[in-house]
DSSP file (Angstrom, degrees, kcal/mol; ACC not computed):
  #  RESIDUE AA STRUCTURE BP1 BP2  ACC     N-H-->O    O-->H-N    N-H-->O    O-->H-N    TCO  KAPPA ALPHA  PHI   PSI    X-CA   Y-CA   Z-CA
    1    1 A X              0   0    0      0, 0.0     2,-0.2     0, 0.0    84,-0.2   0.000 360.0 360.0 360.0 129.9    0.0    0.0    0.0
    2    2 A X        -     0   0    0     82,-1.6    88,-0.2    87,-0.5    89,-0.1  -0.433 360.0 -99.1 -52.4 118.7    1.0    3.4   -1.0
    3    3 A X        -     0   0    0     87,-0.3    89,-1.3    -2,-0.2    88,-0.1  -0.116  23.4-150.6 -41.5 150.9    1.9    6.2    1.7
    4    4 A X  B     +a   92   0A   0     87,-0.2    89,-0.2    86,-0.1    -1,-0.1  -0.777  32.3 156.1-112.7  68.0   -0.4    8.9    2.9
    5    5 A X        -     0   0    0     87,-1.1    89,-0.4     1,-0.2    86,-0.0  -0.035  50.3-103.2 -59.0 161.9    1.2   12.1    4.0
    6    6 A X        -     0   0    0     87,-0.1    -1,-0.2    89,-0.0    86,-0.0   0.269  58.1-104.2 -57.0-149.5    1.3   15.9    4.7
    7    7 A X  S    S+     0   0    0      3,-0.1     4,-0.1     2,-0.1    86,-0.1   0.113 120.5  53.7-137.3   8.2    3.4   17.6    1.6
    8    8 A X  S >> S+     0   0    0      2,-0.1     4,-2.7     3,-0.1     3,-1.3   0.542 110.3  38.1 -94.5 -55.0    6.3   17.9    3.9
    9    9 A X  T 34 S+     0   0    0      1,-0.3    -2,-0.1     2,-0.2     4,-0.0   0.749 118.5  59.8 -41.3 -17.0    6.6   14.5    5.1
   10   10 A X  T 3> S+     0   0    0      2,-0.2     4,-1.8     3,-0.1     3,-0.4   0.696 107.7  42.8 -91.5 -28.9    5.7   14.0    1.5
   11   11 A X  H <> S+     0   0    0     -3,-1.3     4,-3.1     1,-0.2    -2,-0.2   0.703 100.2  64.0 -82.7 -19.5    8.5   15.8    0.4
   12   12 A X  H  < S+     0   0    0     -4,-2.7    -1,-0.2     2,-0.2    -2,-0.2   0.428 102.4  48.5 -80.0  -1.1   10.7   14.6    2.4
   13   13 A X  H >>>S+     0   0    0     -3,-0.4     4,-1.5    -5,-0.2     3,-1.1   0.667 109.9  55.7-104.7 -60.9   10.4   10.9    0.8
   14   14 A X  H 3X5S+     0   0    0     -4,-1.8     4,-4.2     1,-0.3     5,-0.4   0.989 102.8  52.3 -59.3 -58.2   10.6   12.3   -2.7
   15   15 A X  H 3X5S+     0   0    0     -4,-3.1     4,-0.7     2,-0.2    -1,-0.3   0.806 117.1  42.5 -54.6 -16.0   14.1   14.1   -1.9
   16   16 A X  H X>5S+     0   0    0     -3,-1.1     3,-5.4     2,-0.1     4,-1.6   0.906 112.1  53.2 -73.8 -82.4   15.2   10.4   -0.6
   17   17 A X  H 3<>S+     0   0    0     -4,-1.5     5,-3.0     1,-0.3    -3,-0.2   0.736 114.9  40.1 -29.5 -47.8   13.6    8.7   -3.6
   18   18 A X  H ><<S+     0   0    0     -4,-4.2     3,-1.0    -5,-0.5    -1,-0.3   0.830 112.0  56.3 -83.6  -8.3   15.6   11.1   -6.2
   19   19 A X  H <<5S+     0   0    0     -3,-5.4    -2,-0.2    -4,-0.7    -1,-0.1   0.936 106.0  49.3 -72.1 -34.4   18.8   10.9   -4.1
   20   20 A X  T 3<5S-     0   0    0     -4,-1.6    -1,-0.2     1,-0.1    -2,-0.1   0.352 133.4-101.1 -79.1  28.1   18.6    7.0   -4.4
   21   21 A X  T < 5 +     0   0    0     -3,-1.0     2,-0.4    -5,-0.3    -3,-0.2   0.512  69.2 155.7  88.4   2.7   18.1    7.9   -8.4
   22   22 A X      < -     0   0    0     -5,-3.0     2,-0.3    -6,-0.2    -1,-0.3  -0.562  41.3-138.2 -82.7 136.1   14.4    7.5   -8.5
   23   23 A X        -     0   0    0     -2,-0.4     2,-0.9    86,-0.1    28,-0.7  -0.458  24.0-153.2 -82.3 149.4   12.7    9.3  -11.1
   24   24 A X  E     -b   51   0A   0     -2,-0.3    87,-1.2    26,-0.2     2,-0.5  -0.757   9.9-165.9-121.1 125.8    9.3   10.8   -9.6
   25   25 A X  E     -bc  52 111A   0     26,-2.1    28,-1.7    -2,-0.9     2,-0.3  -0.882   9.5-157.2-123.0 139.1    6.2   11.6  -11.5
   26   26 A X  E     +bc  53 112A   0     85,-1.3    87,-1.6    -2,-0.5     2,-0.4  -0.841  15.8 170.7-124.8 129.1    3.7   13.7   -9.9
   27   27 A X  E     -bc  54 113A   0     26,-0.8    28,-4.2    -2,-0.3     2,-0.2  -0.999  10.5-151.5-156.2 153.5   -0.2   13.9  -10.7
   28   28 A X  E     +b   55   0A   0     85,-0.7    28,-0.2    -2,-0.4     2,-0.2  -0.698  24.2 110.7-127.1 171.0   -3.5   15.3   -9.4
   29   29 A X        -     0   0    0     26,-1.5    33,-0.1    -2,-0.2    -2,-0.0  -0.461  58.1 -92.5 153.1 138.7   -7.0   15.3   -9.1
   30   30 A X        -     0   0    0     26,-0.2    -1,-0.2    -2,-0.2    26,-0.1   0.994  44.2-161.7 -39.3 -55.9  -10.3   14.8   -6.8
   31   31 A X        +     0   0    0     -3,-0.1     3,-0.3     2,-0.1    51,-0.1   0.966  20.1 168.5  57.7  74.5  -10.8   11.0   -7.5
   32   32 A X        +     0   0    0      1,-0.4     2,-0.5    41,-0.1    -1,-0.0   0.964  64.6  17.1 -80.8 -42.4  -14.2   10.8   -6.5
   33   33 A X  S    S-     0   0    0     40,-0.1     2,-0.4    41,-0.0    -1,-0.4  -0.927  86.5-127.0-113.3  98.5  -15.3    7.7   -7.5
   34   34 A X        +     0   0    0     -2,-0.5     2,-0.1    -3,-0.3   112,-0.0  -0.540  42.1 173.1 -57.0  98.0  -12.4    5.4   -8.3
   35   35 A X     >  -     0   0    0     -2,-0.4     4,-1.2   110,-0.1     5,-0.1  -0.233  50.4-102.8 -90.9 174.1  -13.1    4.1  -11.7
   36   36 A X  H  > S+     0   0    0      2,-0.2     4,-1.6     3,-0.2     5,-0.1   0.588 121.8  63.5 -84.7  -8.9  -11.2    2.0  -14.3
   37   37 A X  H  > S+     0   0    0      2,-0.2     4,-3.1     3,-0.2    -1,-0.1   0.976 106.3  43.9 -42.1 -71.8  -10.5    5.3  -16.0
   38   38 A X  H  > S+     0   0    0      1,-0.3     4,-5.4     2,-0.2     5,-0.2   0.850 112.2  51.9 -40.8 -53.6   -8.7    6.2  -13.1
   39   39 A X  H  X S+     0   0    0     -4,-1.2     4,-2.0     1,-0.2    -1,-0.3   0.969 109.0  43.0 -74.7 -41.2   -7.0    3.4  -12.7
   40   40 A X  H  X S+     0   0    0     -4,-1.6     4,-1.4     2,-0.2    -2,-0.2   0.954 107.4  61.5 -76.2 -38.1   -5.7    2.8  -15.6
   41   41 A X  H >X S+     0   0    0     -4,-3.1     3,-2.0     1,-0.2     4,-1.8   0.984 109.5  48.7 -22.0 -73.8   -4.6    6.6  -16.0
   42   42 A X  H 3X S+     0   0    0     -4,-5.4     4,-2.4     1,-0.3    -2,-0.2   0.792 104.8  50.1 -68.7 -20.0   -2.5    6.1  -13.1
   43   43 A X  H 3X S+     0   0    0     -4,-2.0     4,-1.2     2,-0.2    -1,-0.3   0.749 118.1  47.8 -83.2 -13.8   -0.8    2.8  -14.0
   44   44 A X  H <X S+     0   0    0     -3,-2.0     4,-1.6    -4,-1.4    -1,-0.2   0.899 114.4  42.5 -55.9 -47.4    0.0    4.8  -17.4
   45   45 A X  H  < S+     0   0    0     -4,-1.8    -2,-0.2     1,-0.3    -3,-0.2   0.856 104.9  60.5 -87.2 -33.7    1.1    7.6  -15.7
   46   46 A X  H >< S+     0   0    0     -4,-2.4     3,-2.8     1,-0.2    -1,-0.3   0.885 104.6  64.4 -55.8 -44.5    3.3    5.3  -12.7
   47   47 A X  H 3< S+     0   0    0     -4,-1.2    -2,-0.2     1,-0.3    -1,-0.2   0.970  86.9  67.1 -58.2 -41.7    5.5    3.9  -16.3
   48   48 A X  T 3< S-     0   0    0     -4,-1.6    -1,-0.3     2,-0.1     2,-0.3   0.680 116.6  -0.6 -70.2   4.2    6.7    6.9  -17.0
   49   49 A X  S <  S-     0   0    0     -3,-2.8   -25,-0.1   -26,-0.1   -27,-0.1  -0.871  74.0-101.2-164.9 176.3    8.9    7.2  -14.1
   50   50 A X  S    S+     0   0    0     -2,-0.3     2,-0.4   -29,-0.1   -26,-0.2   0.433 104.2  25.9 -83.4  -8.9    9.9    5.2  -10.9
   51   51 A X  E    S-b   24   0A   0    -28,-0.7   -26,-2.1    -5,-0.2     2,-0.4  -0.977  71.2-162.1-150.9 123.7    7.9    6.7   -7.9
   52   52 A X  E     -b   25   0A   0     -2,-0.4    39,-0.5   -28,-0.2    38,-0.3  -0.734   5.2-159.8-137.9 121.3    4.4    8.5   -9.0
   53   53 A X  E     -b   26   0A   0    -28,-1.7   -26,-0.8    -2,-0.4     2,-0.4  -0.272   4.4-156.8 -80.4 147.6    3.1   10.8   -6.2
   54   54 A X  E     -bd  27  92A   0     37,-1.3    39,-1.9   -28,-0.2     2,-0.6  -0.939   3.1-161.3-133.5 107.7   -1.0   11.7   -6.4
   55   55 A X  E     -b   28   0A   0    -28,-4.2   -26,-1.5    -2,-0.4     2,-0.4  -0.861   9.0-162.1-118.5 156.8   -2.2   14.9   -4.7
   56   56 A X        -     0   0    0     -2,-0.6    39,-0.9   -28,-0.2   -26,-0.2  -0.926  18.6-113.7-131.8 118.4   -5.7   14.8   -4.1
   57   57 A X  B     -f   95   0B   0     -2,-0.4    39,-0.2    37,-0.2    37,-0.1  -0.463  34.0-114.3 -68.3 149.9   -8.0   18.0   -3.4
   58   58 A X     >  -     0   0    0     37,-1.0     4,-1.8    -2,-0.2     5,-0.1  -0.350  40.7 -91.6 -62.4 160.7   -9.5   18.2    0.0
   59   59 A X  H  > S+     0   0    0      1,-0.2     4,-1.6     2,-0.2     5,-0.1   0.854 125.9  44.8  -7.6 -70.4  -13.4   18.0    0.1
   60   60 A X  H  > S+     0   0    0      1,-0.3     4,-1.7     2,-0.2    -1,-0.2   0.821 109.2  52.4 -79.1 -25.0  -13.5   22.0   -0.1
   61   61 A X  H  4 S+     0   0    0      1,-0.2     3,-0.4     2,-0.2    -1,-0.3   0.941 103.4  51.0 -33.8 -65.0  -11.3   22.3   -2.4
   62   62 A X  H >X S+     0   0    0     -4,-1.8     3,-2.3     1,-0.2     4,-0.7   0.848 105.6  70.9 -55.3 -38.8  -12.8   19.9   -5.0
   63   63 A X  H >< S+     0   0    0     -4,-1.6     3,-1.7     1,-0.2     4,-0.3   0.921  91.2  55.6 -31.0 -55.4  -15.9   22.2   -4.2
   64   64 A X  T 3< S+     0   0    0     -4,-1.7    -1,-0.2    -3,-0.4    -2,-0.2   0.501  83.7  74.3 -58.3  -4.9  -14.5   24.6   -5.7
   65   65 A X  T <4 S-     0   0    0     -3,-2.3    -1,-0.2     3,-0.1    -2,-0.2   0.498 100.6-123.3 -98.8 -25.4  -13.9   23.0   -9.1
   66   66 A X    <<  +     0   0    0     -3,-1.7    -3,-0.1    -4,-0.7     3,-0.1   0.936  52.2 164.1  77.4  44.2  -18.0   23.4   -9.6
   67   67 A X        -     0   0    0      1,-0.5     2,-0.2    -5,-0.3    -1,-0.1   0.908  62.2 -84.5 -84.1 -42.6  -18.1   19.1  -10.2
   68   68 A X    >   -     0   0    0      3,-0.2     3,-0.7    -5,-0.1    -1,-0.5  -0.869  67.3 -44.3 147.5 172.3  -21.8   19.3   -9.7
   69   69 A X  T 3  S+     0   0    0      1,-0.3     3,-0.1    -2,-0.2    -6,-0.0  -0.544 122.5  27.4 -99.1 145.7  -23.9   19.3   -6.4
   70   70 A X  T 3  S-     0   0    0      1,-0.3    -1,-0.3    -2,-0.2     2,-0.3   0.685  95.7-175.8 102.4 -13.0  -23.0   16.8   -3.6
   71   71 A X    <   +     0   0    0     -3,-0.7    -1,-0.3    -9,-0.1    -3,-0.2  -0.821  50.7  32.4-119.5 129.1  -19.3   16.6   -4.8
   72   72 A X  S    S-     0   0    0     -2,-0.3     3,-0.0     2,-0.2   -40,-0.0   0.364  72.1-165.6 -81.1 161.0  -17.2   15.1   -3.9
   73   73 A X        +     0   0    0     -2,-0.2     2,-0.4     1,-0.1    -2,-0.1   0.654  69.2  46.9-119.1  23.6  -18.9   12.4   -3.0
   74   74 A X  S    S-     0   0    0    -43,-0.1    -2,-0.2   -15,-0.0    -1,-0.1  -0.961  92.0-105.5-126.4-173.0  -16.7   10.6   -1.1
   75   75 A X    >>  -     0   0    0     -2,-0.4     3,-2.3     1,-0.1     4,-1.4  -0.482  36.6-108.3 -92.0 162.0  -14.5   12.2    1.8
   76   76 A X  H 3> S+     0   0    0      1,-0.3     4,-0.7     2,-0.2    -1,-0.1   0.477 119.8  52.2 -83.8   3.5  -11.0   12.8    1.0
   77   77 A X  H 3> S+     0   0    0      2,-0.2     4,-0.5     3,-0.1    -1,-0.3   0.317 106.7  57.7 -96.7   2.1   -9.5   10.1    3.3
   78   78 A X  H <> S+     0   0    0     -3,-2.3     4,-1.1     2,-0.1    -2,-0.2   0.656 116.7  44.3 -96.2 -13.7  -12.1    7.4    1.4
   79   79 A X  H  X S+     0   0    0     -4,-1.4     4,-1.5     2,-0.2     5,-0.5   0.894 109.4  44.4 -94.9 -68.6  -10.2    8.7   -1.4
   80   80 A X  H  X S+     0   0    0     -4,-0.7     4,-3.0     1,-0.2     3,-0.2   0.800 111.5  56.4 -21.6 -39.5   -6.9    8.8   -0.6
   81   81 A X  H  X S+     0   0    0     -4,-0.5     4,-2.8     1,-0.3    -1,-0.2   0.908 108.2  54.3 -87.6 -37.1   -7.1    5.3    0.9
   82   82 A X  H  < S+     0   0    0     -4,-1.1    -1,-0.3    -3,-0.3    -2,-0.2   0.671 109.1  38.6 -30.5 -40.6   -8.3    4.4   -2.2
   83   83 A X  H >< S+     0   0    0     -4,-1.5     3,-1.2    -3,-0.2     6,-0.3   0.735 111.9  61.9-103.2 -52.7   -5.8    5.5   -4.4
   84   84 A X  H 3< S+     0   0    0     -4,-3.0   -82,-1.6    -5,-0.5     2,-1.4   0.971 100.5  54.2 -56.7 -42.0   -3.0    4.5   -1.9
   85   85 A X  T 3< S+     0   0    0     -4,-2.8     2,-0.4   -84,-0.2    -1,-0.2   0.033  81.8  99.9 -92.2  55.2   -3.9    1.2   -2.1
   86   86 A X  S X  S-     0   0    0     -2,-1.4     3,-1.5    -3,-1.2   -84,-0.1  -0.943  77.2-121.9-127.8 124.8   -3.8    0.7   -5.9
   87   87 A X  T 3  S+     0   0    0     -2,-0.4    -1,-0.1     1,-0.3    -2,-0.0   0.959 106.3  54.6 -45.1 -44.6   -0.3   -1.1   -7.1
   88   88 A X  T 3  S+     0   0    0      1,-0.1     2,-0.5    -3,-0.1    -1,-0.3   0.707  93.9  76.0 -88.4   6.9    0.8    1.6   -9.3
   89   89 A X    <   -     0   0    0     -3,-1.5   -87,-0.5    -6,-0.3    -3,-0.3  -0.938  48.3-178.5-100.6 130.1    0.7    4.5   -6.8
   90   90 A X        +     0   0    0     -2,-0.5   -87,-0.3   -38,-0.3   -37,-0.2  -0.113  67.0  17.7-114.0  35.8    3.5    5.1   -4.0
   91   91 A X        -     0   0    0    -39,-0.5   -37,-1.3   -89,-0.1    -1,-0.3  -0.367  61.0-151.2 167.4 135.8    2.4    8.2   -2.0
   92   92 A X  B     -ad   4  54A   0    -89,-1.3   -87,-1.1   -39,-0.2   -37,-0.2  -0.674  13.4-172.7 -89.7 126.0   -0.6   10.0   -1.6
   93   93 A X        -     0   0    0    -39,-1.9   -37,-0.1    -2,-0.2   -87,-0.1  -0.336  12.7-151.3-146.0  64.1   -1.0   13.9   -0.8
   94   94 A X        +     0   0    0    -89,-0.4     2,-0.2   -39,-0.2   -37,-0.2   0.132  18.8 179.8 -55.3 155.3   -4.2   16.5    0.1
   95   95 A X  B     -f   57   0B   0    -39,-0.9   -37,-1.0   -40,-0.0    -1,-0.1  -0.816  18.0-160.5-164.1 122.3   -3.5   19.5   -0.9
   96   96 A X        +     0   0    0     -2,-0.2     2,-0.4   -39,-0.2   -39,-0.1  -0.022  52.2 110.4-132.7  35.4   -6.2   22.3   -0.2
   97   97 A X  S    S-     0   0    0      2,-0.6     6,-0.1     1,-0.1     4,-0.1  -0.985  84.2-111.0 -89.5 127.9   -5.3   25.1   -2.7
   98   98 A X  S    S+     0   0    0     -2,-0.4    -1,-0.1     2,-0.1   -41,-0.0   0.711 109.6  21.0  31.9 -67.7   -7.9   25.8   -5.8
   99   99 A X  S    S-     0   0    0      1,-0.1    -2,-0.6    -3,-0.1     4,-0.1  -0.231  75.3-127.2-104.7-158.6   -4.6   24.3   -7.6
  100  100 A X  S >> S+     0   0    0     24,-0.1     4,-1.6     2,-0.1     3,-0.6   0.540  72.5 111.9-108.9   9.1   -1.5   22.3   -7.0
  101  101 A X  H 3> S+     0   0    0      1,-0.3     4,-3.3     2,-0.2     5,-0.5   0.906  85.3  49.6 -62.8 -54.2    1.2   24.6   -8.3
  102  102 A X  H 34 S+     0   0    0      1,-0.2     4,-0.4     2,-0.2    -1,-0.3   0.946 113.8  45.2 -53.4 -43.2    2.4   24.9   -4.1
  103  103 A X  H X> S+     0   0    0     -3,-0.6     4,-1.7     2,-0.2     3,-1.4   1.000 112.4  47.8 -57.7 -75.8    2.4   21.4   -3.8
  104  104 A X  H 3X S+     0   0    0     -4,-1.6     4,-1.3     1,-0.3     5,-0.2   0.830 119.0  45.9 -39.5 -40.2    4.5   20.7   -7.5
  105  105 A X  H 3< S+     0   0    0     -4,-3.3    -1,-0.3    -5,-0.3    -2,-0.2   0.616 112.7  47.4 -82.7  -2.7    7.1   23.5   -6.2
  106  106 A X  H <4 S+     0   0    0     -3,-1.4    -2,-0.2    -5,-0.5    -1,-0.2   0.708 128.7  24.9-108.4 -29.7    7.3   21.9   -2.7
  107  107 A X  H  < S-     0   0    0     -4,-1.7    -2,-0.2    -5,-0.1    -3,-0.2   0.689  88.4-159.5-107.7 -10.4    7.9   18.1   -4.3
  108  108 A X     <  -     0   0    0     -4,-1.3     2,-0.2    -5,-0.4    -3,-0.1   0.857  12.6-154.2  -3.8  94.3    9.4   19.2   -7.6
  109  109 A X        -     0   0    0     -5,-0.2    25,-0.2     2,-0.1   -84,-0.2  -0.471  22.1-130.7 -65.9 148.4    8.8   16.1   -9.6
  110  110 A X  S    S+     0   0    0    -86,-0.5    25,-1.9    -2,-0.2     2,-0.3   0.948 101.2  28.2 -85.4 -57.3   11.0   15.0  -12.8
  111  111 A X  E     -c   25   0A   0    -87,-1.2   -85,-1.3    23,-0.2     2,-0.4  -0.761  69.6-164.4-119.7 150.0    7.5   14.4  -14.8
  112  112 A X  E     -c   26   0A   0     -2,-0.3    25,-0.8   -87,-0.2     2,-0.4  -0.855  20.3-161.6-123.3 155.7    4.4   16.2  -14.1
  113  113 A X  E     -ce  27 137A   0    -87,-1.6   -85,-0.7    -2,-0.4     2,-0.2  -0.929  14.5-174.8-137.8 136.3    1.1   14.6  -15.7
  114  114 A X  E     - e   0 138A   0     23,-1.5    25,-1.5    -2,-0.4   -85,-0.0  -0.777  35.1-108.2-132.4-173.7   -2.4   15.3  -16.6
  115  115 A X  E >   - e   0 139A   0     -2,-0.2     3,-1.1    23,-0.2    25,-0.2   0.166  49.0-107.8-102.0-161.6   -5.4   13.5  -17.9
  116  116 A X  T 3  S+     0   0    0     23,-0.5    -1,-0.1     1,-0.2    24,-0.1   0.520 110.9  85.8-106.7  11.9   -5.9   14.8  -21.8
  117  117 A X  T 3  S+     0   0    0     22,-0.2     2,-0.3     2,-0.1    -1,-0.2   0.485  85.2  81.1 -86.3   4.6   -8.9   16.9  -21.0
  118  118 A X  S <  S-     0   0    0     -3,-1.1     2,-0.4    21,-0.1    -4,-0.0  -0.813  75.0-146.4 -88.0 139.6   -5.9   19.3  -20.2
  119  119 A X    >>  -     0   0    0     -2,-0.3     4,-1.1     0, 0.0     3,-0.6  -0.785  30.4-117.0 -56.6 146.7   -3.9   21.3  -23.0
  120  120 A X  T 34 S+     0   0    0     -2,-0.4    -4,-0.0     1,-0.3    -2,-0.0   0.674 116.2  50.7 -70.3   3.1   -0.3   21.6  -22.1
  121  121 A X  T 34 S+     0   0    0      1,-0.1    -1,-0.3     5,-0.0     6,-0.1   0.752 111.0  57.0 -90.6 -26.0   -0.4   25.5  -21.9
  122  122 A X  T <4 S+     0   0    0     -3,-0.6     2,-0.6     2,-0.1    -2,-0.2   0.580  81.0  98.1 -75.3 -17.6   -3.4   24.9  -19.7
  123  123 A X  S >< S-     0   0    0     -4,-1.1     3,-1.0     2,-0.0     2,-0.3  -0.670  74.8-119.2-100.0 142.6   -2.0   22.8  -17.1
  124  124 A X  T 3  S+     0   0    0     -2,-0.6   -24,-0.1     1,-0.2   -20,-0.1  -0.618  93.6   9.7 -91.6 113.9   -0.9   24.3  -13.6
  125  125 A X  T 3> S+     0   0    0     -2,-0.3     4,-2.9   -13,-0.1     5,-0.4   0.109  89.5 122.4 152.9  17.8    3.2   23.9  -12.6
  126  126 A X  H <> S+     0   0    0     -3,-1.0     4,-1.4     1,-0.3    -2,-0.1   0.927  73.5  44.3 -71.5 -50.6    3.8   22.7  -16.1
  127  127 A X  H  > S+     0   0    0      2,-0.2     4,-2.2     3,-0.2     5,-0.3   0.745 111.3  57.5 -65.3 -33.7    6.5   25.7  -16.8
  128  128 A X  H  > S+     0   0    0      2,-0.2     4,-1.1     1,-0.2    -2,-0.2   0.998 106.9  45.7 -68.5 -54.6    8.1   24.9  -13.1
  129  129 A X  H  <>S+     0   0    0     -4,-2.9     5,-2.6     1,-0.2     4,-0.5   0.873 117.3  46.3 -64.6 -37.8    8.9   21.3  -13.9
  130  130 A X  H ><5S+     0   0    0     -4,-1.4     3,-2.4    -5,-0.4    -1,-0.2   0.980 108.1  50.7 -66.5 -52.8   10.3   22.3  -17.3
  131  131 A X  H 3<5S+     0   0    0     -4,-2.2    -1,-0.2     1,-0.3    -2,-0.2   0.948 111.4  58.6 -61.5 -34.3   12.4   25.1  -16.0
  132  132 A X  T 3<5S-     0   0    0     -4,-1.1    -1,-0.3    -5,-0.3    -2,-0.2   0.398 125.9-104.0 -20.8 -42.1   13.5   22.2  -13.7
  133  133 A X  T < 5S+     0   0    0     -3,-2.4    -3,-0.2     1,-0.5    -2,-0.1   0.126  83.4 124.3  99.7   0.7   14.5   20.2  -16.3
  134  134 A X      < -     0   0    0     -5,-2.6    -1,-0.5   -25,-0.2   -23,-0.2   0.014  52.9-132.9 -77.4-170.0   11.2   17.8  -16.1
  135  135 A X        -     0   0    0    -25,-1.9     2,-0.3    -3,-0.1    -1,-0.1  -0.451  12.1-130.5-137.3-170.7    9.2   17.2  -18.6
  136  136 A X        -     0   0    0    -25,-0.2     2,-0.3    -2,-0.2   -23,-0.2  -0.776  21.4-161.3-174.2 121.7    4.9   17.3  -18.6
  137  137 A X  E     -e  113   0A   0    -25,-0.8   -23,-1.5    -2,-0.3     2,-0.5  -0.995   9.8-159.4  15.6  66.9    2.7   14.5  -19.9
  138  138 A X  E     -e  114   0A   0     -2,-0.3     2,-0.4   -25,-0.2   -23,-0.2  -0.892   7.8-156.1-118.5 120.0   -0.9   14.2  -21.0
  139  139 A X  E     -e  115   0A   0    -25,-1.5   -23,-0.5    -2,-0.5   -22,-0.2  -0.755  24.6-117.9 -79.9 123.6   -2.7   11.0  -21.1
  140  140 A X        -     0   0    0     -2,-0.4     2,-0.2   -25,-0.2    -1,-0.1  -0.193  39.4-103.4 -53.4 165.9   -5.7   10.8  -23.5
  141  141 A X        -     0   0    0    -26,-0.1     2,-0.1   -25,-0.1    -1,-0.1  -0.449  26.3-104.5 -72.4 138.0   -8.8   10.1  -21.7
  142  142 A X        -     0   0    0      3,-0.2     2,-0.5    -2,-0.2     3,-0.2  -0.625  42.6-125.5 -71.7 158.6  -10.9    6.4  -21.4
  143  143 A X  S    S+     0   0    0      1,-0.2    -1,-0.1    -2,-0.1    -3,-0.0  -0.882  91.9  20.2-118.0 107.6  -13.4    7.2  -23.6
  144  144 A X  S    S+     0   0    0     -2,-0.5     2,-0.5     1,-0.1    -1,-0.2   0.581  94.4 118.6 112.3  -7.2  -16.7    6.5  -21.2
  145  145 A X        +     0   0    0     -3,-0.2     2,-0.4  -110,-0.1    -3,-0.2  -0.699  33.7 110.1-118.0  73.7  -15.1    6.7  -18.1
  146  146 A X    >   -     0   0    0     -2,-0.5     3,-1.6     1,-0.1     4,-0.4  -0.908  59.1-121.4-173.2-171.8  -15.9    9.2  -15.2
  147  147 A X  T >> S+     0   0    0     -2,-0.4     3,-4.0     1,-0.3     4,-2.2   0.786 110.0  54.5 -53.7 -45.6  -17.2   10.1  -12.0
  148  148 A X  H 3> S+     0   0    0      1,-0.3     4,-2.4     2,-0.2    -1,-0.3   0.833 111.8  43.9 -34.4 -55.5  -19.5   12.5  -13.2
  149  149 A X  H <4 S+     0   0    0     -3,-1.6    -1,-0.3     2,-0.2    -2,-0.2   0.021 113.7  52.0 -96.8  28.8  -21.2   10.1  -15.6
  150  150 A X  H <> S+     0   0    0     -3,-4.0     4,-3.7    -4,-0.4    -2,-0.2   0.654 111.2  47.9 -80.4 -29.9  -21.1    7.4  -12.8
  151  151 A X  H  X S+     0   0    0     -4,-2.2     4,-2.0    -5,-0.3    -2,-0.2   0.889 115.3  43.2 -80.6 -53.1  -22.7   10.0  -10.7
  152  152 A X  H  X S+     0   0    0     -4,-2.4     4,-3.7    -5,-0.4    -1,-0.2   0.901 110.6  54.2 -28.6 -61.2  -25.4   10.7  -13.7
  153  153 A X  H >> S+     0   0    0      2,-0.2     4,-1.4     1,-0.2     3,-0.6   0.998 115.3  45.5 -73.1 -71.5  -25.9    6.7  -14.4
  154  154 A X  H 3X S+     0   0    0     -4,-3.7     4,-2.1     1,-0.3    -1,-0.2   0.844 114.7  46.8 -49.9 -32.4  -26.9    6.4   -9.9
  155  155 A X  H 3X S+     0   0    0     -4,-2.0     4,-2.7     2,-0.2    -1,-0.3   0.882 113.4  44.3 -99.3 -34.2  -29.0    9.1   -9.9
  156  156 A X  H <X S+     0   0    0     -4,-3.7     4,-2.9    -3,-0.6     5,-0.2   0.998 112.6  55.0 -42.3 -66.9  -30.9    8.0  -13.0
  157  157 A X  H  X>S+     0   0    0     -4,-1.4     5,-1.6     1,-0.2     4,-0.5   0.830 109.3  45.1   0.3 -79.2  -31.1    4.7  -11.7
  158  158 A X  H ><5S+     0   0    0     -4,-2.1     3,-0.9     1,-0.3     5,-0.5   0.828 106.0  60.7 -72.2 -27.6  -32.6    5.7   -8.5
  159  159 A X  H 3<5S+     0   0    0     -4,-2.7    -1,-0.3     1,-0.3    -2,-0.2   0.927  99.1  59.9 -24.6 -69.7  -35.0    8.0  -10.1
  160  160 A X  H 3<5S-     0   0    0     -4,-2.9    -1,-0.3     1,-0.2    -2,-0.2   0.439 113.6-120.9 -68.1  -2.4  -36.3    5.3  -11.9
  161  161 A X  T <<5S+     0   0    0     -3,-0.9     2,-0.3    -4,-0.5    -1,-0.2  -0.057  89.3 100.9 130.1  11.5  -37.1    3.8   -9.0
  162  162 A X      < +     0   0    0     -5,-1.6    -4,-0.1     1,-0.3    -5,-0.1  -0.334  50.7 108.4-132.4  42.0  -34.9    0.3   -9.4
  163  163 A X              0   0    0     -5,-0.5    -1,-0.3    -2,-0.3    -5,-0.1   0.193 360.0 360.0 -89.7  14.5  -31.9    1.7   -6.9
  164  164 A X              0   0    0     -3,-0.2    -1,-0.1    -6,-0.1    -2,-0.1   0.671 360.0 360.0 -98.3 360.0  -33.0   -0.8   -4.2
């Protein structure tokens, strides 16, 4: 199972990880519902590098992102534990600014990645890991896969009445 940290204790394991030569790749994101979208994003995103760090907005944070009402819908330790215990992720990280950009300058990861619903001018610390000497990453999207239209699919569901 993958660690679950502050973002200093968190940083403090990536500066070990790159002294013993591990490359670290750094990615974000609510994770509301842990999907096969998800998962397989991250096990993409774990090849590119040796170590791949996930910081996760807090509850209010992810509020702020305007997901839809209700959101997240679960709380950010059912997510986190989630995500830690998934093969291809080795540390876990809340982080409870609007972005991560404080978080990316605080772990400074070799690769940054985001899902492909990003452009690469669009995506937040992307010019800090390049000046860095990292690189930035965008994985297309599963085509059918996420929380939103899990969220959609239950609530239909229950409408119709045949949630029981």
């Amino acid at each position: 199972m993958g660690l679950i940290l502050d973002r200093t204790e968190a940083a403090g394991w990536c500066e070990k990880w790159r002294d013993a030569g591990s490359r670290i790749v750094f990615t974000n994101g609510v994770f509301d519902i842990l999907h096969r979208g998800h998962v397989e994003y991250l096990a993409e995103a774990a090849a590119l590098g040796d170590r791949l760090v996930v910081g996760v907005n807090t509850d209010e944070s992810a509020r702020t992102l305007e997901k839809g009402s209700g959101r997240p819908v679960n709380t950010l330790e059912d997510r986190m534990v989630l995500l830690a215990a998934l093969g291809s992720v080795d540390l876990v990280v809340p982080f409870e600014e609007e972005t991560p950009l404080a978080i990316i300058k605080m772990l400074r990861p070799d690769i940054l990645v985001k899902g492909g619903d990003y452009a690469l001018d669009q995506i937040v610390g992307a010019d800090e890991v390049r000046e860095a000497g990292g690189s930035v990453q965008v994985i297309p999207l599963r085509e059918g896969y996420s929380s939103s239209t899990l969220i959609d699919r239950l609530r239909r569901i229950a409408a119709e009445g045949h949630g029981d």
